[in-house]
N, C-alpha and C positions, 0 to 999 in steps of 0.2 A: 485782488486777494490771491497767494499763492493757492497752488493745487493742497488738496487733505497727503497730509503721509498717507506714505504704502500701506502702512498696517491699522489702515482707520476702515478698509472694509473688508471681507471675504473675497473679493475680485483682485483683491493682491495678490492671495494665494504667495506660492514660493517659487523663485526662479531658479532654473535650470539651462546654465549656458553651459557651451560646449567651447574647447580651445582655438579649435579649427573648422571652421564654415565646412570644409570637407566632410567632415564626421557626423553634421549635423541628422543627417535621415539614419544612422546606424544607429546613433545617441537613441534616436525617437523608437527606431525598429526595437533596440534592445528591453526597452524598459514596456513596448507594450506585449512584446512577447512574453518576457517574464509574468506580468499581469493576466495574458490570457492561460498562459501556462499554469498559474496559482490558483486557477479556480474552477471550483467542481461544480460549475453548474452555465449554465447559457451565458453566455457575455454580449450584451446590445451594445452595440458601439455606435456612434453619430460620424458621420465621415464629411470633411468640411471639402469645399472643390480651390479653384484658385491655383496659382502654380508652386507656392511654398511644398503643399503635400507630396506632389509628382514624384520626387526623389523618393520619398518613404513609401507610396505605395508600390511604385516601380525595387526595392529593394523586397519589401515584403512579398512580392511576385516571385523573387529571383530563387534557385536550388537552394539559396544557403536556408532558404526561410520557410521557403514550401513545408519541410520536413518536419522541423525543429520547432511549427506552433499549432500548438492544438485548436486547426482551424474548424473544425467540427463543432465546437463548441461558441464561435461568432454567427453574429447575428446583424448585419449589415445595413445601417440606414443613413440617409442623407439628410444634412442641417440644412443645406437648398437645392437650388437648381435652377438652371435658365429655361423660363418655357419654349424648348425647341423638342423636335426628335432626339431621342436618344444618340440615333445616327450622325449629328449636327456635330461639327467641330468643337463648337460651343458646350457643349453638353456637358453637366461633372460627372454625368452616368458613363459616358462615353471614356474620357479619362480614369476613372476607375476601370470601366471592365478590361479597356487599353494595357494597363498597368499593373492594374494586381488581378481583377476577376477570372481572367484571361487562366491565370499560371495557378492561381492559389486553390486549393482543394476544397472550396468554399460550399456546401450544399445549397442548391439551387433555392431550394425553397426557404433559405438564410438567409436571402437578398432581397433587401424592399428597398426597388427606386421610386423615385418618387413619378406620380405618373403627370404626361407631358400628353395627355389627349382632350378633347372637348375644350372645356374654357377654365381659366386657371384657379377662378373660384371653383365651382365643381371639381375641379383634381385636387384644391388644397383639402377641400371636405371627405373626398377618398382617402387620401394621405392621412389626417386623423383619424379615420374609424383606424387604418392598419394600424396607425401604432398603439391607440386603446385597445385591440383585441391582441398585442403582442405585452401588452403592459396591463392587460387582464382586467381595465376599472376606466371609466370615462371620467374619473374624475382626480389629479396627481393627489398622491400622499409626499408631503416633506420626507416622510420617510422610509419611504422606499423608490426610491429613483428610477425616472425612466432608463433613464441608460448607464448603464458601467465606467462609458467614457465616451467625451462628446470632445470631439478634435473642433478647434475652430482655428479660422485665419483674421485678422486682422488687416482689414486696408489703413492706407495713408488719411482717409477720412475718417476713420475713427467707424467704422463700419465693421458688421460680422456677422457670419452667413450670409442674408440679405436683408440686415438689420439697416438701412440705408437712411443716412442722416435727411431730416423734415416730409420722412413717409409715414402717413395715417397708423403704419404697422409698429409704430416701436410704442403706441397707446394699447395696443391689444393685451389685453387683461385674463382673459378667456376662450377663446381657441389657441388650438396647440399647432398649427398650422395656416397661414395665409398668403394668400397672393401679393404680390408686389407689382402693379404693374406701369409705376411711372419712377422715373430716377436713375434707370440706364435703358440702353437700347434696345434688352430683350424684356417683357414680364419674365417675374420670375414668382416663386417660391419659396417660403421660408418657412424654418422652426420659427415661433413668438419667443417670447420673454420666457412666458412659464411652462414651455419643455425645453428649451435649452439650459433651464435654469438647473432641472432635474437630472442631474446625474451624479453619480457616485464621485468620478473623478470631470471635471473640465479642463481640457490640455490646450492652450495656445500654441500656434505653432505661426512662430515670426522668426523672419533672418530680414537682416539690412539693413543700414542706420539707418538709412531714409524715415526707419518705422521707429525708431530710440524714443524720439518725442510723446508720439500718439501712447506709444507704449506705457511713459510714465501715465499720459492722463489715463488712460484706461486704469491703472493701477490703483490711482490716488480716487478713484469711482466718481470721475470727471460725467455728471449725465448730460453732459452737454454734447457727449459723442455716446451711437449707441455703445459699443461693449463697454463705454463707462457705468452705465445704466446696470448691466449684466449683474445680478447676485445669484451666482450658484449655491444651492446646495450643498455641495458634497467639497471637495475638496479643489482646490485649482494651483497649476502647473504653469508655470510660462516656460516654453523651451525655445532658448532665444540660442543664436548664433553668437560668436564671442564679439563683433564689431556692434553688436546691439548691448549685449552687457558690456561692453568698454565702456562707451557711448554716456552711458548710464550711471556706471558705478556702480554694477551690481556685484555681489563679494560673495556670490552659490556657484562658483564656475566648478565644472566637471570636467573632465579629461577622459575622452572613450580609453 
């Protein structure tokens, strides 16, 4: 049986390619500064790790950006992480603070990593008190969203955050938070279903044919890969590089 059309779920959302792979992280920068810029009041953002992002936190770091976003008003958290030190090569805490936390005028107490001490249950269960006591209720409202905007990445398996295809976690129905600790080489941690599900805006962020494929199933709410599975809330964003919308036939290109 072919895949569902695009527009048979909310995880189609709308695409957002760019002409030139080059422009791709400015494309991204632009539209989320605008975003932070337009709102009077705290903006929680989800920050996904992987190497897609590294251009856009790394530009968001840079003078032109420092200045021109009202970073006082973000509020900093992570959709996973690898259980290691922060310090570890590995770590997406470690590539953000590298990147953007480093340069960006970010209030300290704005930044919740996710923590990497004791054992990875116990640190998934810390990790959800902070975001219930940042989200003011332990229990989600459809509407009103945990976060403003949850960046995710997209693997070649059909995987996001550390939604990892035939792990126990993509069943989790009720914590906002759990351990991953079989399916790649480090445990790791992840948002579940239903807070990643929770946000105002969901922004993918993929460049490279390689990912053209996955991309359609994810779209067409393929559950046979997790971000097929994925139904957000709020509104969703694909912001694809133009060899990913070629690929595709996608007809939403943008031009920086």
């Amino acid at each position: 049986m072919p895949p569902a059309s695009v527009s048979a779920s909310p995880i189609s959302g709308r695409t957002d390619s760019v002409a030139d792979p080059s422009h791709f992280a400015a494309h991204v920068a632009n539209w989320f500064a605008e975003l932070v810029n337009a709102a009077d009041r705290p903006v929680r953002v989800a920050l996904c790790g992987g190497s897609t992002p590294r251009a856009l936190y790394t530009l968001l770091g840079s003078p032109a950006y420092r200045t021109c976003v009202a970073w006082d008003r973000v509020h900093l958290f992570w959709g996973d992480e690898r259980f290691v030190p922060h310090a570890d090569a590995q770590s997406n805490y470690r590539m953000v603070q590298e990147t953007l936390l480093a340069h960006a005028p970010i209030p300290l107490d704005q930044i919740y990593p996710m923590p990497v001490t004791g054992d990875p249950d116990s640190a998934a269960q810390a990790y959800q008190l902070i975001l219930q006591r940042a989200y003011g209720a332990d229990v989600l409202d459809p509407s009103r969203p945990l976060f403003d905007v949850n960046f995710l990445g997209l693997g070649t398996d059909g995987h996001t955050a550390s939604l990892l295809p035939g792990q126990p976690v993509l069943q989790e129905k009720s914590r906002w938070v759990a351990a991953v600790p079989h399916g790649r080489e480090n445990s790791r941690l992840t948002l579940t279903y239903p807070a990643l599900e929770s946000s105002a805006v969901t922004a993918f962020l993929v460049t490279g044919t390689e990912k053209a494929a996955v991309v359609q199933r994810a779209r067409a709410a393929d559950a046979t890969i997790p971000a097929g599975a994925l139904r957000p809330n709020g509104e969703v964003i694909w912001f694809l590089d133009f060899p990913v919308g070629e690929a595709m036939e996608l007809d939403n290109r943008s031009t920086p």
